[in-house]
PQR file of N, CA, C, O and H, with PARSE charges and radii, in Angstrom:
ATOM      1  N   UNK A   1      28.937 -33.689 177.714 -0.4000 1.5000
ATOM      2  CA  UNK A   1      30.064 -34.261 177.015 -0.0000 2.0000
ATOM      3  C   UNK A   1      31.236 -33.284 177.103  0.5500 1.7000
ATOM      4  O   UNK A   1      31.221 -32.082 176.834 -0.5500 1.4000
ATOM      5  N   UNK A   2      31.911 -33.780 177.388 -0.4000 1.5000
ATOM      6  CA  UNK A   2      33.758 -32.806 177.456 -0.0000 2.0000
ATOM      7  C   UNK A   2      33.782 -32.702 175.903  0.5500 1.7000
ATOM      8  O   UNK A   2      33.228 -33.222 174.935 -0.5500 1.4000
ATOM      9  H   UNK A   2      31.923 -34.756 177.607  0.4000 1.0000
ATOM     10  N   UNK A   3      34.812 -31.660 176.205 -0.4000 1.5000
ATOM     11  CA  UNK A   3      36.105 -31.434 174.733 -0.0000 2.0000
ATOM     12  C   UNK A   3      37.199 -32.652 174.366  0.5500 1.7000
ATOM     13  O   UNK A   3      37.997 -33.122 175.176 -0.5500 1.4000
ATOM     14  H   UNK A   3      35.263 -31.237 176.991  0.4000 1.0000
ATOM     15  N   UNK A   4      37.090 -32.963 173.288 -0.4000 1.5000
ATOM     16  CA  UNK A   4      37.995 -34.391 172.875 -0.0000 2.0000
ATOM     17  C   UNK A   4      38.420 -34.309 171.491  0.5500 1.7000
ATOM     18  O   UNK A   4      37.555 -34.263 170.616 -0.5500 1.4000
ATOM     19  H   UNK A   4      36.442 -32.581 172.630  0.4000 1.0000
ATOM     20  N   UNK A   5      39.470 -34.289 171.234 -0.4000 1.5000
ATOM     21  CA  UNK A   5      40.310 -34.286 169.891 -0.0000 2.0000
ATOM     22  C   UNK A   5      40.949 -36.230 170.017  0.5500 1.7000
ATOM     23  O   UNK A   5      41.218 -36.943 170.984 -0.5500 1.4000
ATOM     24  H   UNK A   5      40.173 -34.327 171.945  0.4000 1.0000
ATOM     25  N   UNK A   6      40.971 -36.491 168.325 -0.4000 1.5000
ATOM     26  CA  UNK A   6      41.924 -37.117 168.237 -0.0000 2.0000
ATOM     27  C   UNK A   6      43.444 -36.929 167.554  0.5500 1.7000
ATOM     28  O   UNK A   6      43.345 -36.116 166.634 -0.5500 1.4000
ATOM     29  H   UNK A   6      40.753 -35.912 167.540  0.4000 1.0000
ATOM     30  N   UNK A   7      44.389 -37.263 167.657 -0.4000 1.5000
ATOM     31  CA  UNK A   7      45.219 -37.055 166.929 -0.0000 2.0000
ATOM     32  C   UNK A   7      45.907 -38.325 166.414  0.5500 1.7000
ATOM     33  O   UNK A   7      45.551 -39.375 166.947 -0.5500 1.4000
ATOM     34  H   UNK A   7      44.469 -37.922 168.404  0.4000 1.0000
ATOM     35  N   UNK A   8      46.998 -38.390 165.293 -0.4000 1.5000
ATOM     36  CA  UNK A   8      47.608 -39.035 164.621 -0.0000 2.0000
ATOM     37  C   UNK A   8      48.796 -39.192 165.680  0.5500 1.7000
ATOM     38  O   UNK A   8      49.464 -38.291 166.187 -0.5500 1.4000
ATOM     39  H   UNK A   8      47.287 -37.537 164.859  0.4000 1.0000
ATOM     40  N   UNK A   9      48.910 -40.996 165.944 -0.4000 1.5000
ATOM     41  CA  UNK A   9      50.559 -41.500 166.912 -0.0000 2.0000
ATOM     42  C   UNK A   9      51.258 -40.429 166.664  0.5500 1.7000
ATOM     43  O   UNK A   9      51.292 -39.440 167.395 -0.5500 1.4000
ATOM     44  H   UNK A   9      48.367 -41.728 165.532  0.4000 1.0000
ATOM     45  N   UNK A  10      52.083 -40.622 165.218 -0.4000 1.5000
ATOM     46  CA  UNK A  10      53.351 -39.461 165.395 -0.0000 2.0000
ATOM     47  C   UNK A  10      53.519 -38.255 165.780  0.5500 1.7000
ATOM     48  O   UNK A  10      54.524 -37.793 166.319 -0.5500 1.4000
ATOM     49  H   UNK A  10      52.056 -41.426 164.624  0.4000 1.0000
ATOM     50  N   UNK A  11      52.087 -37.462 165.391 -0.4000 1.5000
ATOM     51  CA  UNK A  11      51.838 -36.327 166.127 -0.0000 2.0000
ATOM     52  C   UNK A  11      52.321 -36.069 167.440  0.5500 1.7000
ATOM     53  O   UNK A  11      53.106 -35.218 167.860 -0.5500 1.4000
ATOM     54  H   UNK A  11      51.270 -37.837 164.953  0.4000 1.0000
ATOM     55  N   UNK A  12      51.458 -37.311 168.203 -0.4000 1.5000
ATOM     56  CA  UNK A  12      51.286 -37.154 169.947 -0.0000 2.0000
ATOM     57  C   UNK A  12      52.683 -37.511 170.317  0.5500 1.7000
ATOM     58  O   UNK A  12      53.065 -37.046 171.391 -0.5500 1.4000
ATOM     59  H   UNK A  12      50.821 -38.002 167.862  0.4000 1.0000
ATOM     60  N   UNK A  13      53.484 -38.208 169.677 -0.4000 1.5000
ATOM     61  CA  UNK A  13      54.790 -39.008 169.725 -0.0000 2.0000
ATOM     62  C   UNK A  13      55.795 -37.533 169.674  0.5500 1.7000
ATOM     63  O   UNK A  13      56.696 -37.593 170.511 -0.5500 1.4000
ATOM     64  H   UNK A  13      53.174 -38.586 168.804  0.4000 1.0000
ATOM     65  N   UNK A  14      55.794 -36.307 168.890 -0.4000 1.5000
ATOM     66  CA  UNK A  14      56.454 -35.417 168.493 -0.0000 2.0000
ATOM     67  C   UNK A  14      56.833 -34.020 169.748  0.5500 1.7000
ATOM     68  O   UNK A  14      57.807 -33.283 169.904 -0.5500 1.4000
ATOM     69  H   UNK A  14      55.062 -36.258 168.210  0.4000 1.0000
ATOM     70  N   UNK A  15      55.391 -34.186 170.514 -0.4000 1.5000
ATOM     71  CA  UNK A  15      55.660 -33.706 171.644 -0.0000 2.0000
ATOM     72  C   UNK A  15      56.956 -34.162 172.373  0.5500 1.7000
ATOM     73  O   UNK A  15      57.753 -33.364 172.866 -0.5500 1.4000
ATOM     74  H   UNK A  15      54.600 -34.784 170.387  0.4000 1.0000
ATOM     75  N   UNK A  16      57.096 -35.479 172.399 -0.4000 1.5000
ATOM     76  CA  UNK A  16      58.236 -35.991 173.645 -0.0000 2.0000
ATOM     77  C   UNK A  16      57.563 -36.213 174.740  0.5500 1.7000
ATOM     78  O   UNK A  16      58.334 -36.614 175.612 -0.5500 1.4000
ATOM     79  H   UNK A  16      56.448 -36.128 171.998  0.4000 1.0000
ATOM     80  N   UNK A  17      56.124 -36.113 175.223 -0.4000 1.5000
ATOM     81  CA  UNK A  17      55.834 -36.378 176.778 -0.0000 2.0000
ATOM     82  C   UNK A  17      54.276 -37.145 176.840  0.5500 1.7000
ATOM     83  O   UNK A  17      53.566 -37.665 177.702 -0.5500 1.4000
ATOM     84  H   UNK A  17      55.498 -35.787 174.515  0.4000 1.0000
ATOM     85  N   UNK A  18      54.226 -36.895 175.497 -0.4000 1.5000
ATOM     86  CA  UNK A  18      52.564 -37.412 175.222 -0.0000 2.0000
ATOM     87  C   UNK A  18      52.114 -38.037 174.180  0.5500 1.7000
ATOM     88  O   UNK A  18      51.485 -37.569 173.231 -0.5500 1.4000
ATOM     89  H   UNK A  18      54.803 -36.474 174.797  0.4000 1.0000
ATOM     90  N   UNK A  19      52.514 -39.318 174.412 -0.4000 1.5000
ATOM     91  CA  UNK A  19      52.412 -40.778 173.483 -0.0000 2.0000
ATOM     92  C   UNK A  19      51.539 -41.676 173.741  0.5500 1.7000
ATOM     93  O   UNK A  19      51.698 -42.856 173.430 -0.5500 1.4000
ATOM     94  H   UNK A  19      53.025 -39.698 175.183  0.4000 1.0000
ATOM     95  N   UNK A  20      50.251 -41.103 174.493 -0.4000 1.5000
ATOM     96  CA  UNK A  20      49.575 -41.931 174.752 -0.0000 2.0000
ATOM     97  C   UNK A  20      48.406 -41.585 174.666  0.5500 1.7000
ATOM     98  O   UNK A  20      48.352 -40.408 175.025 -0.5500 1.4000
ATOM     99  H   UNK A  20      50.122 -40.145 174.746  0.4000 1.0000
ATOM    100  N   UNK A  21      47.122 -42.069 174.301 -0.4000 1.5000
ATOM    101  CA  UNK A  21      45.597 -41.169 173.945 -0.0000 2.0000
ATOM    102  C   UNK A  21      45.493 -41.022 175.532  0.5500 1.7000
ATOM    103  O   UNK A  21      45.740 -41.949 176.304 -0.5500 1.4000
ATOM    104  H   UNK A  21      47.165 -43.025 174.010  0.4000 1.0000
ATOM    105  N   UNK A  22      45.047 -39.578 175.972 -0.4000 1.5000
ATOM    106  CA  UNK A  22      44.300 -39.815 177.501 -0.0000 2.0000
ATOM    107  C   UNK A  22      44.812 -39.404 178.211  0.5500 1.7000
ATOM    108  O   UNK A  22      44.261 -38.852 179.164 -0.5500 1.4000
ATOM    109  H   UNK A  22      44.847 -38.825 175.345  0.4000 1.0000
ATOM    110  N   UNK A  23      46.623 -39.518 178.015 -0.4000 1.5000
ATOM    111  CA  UNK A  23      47.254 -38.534 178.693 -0.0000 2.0000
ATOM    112  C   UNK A  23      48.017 -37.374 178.682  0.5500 1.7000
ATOM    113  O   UNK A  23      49.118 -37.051 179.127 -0.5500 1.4000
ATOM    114  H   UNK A  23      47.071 -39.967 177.241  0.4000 1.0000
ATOM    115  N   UNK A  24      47.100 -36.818 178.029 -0.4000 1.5000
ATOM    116  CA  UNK A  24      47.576 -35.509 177.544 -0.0000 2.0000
ATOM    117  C   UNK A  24      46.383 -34.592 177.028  0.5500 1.7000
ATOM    118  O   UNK A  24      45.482 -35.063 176.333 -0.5500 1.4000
ATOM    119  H   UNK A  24      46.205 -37.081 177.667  0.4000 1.0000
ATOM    120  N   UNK A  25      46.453 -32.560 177.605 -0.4000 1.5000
ATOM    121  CA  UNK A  25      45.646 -32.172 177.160 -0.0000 2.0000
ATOM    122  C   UNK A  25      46.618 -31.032 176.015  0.5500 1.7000
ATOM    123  O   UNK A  25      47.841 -30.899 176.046 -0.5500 1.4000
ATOM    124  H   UNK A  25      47.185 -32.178 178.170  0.4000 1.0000
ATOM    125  N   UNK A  26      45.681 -30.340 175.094 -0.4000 1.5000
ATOM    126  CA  UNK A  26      45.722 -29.924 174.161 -0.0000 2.0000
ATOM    127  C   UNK A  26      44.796 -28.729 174.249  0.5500 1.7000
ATOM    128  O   UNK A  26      43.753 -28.685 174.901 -0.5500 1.4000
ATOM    129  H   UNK A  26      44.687 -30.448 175.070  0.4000 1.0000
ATOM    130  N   UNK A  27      45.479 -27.466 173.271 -0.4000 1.5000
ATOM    131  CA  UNK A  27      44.632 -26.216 172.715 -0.0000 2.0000
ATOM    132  C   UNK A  27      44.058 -26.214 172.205  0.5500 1.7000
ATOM    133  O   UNK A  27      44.938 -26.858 171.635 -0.5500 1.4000
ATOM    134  H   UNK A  27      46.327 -27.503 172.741  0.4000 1.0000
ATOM    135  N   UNK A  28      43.001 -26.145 171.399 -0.4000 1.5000
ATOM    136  CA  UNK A  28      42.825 -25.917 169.626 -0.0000 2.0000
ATOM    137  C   UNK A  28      41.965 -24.467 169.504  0.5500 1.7000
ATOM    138  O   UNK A  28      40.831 -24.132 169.846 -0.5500 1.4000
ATOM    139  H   UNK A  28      42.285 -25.621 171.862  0.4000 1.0000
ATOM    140  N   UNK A  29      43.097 -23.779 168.836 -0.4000 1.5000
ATOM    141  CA  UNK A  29      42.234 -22.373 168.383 -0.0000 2.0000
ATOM    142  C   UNK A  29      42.018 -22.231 166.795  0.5500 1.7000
ATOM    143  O   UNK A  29      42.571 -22.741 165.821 -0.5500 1.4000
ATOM    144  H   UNK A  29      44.018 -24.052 168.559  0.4000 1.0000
ATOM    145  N   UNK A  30      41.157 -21.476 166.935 -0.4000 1.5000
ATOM    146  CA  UNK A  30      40.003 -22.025 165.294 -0.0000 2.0000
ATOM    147  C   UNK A  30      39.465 -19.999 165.351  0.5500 1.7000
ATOM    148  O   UNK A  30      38.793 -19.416 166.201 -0.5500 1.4000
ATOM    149  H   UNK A  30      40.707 -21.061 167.726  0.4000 1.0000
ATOM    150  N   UNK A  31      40.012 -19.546 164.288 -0.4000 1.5000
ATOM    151  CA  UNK A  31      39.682 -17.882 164.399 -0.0000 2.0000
ATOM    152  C   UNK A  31      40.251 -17.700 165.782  0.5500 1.7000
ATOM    153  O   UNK A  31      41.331 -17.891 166.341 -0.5500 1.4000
ATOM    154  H   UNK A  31      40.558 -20.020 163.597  0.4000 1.0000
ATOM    155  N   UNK A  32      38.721 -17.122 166.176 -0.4000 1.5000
ATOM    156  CA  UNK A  32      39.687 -16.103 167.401 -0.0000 2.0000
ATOM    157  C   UNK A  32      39.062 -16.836 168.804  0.5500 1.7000
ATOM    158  O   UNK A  32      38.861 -16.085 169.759 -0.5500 1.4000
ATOM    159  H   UNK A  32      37.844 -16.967 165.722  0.4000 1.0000
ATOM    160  N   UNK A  33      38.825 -17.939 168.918 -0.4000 1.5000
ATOM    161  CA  UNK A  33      38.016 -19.335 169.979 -0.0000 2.0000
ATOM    162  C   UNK A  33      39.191 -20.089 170.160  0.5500 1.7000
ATOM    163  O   UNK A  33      40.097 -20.404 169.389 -0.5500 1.4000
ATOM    164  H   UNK A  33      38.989 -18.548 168.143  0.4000 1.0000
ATOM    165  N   UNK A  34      38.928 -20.356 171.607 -0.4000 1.5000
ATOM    166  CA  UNK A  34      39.884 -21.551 171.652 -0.0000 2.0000
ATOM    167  C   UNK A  34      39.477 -22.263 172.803  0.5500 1.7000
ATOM    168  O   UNK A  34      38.897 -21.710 173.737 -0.5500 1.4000
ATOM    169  H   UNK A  34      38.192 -20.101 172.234  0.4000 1.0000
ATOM    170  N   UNK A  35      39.803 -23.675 172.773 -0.4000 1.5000
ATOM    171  CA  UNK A  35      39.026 -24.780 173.704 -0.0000 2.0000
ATOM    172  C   UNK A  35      40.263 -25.477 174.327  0.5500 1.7000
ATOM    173  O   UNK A  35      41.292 -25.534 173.653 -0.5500 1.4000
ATOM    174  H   UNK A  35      40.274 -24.125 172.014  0.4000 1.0000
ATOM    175  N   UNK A  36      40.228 -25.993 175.533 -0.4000 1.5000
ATOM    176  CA  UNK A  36      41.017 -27.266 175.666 -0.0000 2.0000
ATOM    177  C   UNK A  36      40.213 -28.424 176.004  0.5500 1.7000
ATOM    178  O   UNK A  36      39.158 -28.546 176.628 -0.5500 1.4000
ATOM    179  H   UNK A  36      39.392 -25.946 176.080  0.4000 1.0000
ATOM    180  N   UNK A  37      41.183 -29.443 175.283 -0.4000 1.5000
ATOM    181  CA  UNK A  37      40.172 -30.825 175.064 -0.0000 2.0000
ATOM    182  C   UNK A  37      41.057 -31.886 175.139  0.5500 1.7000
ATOM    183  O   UNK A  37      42.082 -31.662 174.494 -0.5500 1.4000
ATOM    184  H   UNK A  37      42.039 -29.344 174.776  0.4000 1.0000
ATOM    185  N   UNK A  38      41.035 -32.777 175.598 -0.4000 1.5000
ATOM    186  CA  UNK A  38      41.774 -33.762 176.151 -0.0000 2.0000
ATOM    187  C   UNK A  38      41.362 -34.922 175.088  0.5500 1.7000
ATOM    188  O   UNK A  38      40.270 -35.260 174.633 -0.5500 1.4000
ATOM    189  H   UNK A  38      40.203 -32.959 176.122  0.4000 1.0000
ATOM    190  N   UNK A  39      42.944 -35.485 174.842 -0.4000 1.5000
ATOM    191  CA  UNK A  39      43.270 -36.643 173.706 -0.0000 2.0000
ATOM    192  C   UNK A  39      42.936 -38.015 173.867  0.5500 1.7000
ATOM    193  O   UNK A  39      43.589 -38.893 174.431 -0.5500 1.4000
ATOM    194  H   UNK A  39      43.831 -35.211 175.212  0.4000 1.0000
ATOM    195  N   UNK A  40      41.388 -38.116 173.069 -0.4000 1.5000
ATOM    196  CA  UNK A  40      40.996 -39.803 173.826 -0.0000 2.0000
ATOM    197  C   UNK A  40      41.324 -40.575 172.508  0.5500 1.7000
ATOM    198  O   UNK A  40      41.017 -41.765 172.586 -0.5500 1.4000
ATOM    199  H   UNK A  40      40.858 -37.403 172.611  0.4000 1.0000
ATOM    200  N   UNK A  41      41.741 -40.285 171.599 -0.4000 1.5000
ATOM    201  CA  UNK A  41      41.514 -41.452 170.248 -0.0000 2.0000
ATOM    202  C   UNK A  41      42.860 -40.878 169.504  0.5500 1.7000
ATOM    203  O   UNK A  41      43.596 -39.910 169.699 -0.5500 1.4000
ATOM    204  H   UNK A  41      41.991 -39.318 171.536  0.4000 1.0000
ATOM    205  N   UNK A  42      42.823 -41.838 168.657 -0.4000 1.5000
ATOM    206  CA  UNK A  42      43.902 -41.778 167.785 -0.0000 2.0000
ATOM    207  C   UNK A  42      43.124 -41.736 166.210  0.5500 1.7000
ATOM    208  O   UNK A  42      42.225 -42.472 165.805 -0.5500 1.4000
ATOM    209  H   UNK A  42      42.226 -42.624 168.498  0.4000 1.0000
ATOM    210  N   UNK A  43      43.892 -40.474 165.418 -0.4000 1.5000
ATOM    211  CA  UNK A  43      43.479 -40.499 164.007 -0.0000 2.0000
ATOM    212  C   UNK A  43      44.324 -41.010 162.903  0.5500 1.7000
ATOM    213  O   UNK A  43      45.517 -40.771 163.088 -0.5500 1.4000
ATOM    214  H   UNK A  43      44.623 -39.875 165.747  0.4000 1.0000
ATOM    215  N   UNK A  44      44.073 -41.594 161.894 -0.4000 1.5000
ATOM    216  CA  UNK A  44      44.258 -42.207 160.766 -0.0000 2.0000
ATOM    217  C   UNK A  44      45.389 -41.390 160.043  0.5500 1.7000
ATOM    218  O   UNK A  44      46.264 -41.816 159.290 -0.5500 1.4000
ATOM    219  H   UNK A  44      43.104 -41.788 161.744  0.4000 1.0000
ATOM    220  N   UNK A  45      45.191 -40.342 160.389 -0.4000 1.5000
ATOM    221  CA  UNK A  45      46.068 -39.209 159.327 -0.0000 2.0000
ATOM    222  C   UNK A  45      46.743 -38.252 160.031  0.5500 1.7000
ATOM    223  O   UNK A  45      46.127 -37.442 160.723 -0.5500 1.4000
ATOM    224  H   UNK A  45      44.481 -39.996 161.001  0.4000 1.0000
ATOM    225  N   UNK A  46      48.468 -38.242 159.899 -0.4000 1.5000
ATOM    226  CA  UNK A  46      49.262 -37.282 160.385 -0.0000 2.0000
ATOM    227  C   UNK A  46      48.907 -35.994 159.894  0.5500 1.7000
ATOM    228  O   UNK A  46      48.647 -35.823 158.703 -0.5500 1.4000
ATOM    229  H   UNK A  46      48.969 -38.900 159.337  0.4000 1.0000
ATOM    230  N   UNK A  47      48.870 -34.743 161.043 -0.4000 1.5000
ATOM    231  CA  UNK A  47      49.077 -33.507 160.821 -0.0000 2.0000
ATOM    232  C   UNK A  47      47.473 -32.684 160.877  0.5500 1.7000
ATOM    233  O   UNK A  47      47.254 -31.513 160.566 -0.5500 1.4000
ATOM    234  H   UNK A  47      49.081 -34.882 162.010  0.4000 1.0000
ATOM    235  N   UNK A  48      46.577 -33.608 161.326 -0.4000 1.5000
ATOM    236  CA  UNK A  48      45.104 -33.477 161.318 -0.0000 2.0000
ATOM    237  C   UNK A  48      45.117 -33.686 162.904  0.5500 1.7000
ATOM    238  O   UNK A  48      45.994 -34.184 163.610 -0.5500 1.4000
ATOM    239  H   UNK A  48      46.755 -34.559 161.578  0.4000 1.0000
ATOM    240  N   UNK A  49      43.642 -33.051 163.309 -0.4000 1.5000
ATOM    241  CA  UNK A  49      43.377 -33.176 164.528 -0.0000 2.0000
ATOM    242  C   UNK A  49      41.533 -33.219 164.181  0.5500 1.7000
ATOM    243  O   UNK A  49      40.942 -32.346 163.546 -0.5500 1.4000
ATOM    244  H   UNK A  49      42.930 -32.646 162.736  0.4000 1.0000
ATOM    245  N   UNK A  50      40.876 -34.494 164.802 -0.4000 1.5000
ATOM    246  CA  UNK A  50      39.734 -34.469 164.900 -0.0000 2.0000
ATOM    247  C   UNK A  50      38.785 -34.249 166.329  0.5500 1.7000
ATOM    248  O   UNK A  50      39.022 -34.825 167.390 -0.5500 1.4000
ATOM    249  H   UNK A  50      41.356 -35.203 165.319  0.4000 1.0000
ATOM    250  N   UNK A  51      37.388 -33.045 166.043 -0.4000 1.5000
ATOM    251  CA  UNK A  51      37.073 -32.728 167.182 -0.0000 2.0000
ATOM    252  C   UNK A  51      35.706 -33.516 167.478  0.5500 1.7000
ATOM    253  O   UNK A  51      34.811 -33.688 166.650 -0.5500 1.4000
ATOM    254  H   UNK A  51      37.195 -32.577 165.181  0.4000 1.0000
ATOM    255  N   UNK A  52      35.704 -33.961 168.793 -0.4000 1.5000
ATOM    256  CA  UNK A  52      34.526 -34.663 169.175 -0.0000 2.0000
ATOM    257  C   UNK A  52      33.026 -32.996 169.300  0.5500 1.7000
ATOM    258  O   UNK A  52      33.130 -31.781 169.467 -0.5500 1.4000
ATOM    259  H   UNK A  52      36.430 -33.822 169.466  0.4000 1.0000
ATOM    260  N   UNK A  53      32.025 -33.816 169.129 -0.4000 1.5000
ATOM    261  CA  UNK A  53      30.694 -32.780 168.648 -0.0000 2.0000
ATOM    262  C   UNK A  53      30.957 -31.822 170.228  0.5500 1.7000
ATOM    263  O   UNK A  53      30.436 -30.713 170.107 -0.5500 1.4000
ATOM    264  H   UNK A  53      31.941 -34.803 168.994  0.4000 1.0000
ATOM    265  N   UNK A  54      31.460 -31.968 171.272 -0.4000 1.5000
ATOM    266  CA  UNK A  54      31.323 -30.507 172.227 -0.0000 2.0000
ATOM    267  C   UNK A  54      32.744 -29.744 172.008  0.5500 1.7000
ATOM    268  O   UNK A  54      32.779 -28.520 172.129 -0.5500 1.4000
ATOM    269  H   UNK A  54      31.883 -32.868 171.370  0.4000 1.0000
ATOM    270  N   UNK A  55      33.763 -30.386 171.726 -0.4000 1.5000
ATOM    271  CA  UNK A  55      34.888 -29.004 171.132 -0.0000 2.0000
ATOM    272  C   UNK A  55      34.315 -28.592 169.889  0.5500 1.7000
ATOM    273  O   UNK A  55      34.788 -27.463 169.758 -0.5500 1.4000
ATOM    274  H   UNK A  55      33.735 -31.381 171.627  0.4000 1.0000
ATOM    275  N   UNK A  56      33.546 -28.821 168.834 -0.4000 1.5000
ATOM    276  CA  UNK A  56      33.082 -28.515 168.068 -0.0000 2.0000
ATOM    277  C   UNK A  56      32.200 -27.025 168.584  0.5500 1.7000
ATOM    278  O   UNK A  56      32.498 -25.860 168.319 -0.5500 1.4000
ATOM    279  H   UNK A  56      33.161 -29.738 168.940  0.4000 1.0000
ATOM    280  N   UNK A  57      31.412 -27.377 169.136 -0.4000 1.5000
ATOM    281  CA  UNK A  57      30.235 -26.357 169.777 -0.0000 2.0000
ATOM    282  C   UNK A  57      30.426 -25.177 170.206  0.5500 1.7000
ATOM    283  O   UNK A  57      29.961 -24.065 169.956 -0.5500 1.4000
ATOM    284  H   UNK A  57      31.170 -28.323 169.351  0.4000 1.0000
ATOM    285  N   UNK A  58      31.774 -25.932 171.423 -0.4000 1.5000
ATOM    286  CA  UNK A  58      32.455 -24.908 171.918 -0.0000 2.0000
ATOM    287  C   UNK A  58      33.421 -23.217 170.942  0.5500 1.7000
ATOM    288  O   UNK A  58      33.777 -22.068 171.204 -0.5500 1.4000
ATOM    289  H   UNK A  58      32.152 -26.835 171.625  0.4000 1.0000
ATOM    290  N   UNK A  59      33.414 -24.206 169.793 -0.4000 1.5000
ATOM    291  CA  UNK A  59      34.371 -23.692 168.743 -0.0000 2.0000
ATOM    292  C   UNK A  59      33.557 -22.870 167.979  0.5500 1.7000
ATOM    293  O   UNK A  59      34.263 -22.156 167.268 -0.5500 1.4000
ATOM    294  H   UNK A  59      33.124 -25.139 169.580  0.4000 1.0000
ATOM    295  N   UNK A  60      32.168 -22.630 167.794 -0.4000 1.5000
ATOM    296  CA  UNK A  60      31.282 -22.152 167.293 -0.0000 2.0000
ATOM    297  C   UNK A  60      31.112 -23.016 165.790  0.5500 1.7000
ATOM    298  O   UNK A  60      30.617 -22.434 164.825 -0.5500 1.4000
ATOM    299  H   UNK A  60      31.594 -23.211 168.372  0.4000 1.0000
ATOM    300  N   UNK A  61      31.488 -24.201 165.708 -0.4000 1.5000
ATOM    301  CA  UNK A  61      31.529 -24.976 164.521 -0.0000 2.0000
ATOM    302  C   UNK A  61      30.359 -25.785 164.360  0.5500 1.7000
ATOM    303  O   UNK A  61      29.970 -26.414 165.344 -0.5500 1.4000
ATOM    304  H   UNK A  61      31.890 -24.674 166.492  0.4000 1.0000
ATOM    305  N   UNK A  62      29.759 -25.867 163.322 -0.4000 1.5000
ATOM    306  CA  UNK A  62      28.631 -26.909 162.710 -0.0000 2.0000
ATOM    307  C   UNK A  62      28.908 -27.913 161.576  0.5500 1.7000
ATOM    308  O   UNK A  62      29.136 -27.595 160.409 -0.5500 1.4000
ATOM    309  H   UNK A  62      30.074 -25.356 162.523  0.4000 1.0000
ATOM    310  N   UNK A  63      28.854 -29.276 162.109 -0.4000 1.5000
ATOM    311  CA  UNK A  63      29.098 -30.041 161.135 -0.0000 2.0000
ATOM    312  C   UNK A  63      28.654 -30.363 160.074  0.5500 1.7000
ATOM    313  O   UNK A  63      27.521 -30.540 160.523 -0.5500 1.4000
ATOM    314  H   UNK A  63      28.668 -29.534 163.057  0.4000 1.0000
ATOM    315  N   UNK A  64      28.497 -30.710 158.558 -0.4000 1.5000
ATOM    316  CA  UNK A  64      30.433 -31.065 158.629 -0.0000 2.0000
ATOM    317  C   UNK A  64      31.278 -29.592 158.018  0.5500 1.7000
ATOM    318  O   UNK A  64      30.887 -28.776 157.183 -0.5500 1.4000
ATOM    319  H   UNK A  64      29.417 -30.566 158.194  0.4000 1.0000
ATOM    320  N   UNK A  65      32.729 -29.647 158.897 -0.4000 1.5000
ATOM    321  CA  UNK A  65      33.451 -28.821 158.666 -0.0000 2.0000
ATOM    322  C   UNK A  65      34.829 -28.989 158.322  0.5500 1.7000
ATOM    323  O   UNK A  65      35.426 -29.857 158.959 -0.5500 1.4000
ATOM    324  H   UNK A  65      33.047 -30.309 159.575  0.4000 1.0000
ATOM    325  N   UNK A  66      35.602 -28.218 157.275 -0.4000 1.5000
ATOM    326  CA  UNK A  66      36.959 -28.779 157.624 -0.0000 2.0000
ATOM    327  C   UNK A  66      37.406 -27.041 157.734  0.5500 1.7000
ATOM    328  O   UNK A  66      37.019 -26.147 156.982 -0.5500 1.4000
ATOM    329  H   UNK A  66      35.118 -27.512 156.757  0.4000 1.0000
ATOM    330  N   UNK A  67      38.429 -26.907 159.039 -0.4000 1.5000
ATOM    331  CA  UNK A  67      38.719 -25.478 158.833 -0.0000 2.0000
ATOM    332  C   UNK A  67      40.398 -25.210 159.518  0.5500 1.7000
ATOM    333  O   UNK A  67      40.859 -25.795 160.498 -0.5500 1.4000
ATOM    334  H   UNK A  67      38.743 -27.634 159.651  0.4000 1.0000
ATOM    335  N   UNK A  68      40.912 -24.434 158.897 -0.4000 1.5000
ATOM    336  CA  UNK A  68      41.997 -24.600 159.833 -0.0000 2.0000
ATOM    337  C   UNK A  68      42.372 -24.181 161.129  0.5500 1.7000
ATOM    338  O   UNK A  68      41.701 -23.270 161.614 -0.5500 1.4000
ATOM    339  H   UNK A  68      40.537 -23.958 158.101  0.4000 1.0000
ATOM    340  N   UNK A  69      43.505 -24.754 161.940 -0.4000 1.5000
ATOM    341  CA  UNK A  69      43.022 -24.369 163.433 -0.0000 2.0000
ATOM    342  C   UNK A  69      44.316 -24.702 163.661  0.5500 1.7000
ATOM    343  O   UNK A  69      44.926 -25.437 162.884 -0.5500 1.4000
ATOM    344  H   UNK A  69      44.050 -25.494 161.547  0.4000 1.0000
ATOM    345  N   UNK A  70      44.966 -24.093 164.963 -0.4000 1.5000
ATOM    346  CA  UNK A  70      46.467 -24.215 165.402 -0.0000 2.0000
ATOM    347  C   UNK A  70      45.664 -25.366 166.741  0.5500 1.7000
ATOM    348  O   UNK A  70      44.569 -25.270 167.295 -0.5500 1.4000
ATOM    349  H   UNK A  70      44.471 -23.496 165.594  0.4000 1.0000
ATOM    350  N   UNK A  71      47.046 -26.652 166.932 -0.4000 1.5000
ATOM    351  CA  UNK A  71      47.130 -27.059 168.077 -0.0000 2.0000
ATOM    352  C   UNK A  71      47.753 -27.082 169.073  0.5500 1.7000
ATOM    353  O   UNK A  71      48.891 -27.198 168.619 -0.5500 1.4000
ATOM    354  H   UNK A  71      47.936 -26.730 166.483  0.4000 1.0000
ATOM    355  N   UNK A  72      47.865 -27.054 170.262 -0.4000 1.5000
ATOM    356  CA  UNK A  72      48.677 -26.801 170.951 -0.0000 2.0000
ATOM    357  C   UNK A  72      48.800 -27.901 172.766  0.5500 1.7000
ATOM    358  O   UNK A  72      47.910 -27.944 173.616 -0.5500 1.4000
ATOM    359  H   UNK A  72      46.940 -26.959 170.631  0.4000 1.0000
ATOM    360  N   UNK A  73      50.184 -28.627 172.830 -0.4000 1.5000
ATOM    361  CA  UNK A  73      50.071 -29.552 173.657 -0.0000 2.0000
ATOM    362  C   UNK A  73      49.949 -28.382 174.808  0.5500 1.7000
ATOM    363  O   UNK A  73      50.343 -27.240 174.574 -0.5500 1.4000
ATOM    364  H   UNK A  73      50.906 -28.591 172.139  0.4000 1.0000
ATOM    365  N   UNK A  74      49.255 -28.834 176.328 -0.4000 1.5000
ATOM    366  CA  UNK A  74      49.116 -28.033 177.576 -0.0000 2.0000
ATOM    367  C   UNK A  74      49.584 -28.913 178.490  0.5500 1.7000
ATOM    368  O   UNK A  74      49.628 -28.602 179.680 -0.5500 1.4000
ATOM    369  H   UNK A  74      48.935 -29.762 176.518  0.4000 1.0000
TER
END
């Protein structure tokens, strides 16, 4: 399984180039880890980013978690 975040429309909309789930990849660093994971879904809630269970793994994270983490469009 790949790395996969979802994010919230306005979020992906805020970039300017990546308004669409799928086309666009993304950072997410969590402590001192960081993954890139490509945007297949859309989330419910602005300013959140949800990680599918292998960016999780990758992240050294066990579910369930809520933790904070910088994102970053690539």
């Amino acid at each position: 399984m790949a790395p996969m975040v979802a994010v919230h429309r306005t979020d992906a909309k805020k970039s300017g180039k990546h308004e669409r789930c799928g086309a666009a990849d993304g950072a997410v660093t969590v402590y001192d880890k960081s993954v890139e994971a490509s945007v297949e879904d859309q989330l419910g809630v602005a300013g959140r980013i949800d990680l599918n269970p292998a960016s999780a793994k990758k992240l050294g994270l066990n579910p369930p978690f809520t933790v904070d983490c910088t994102w970053e469009w690539v």
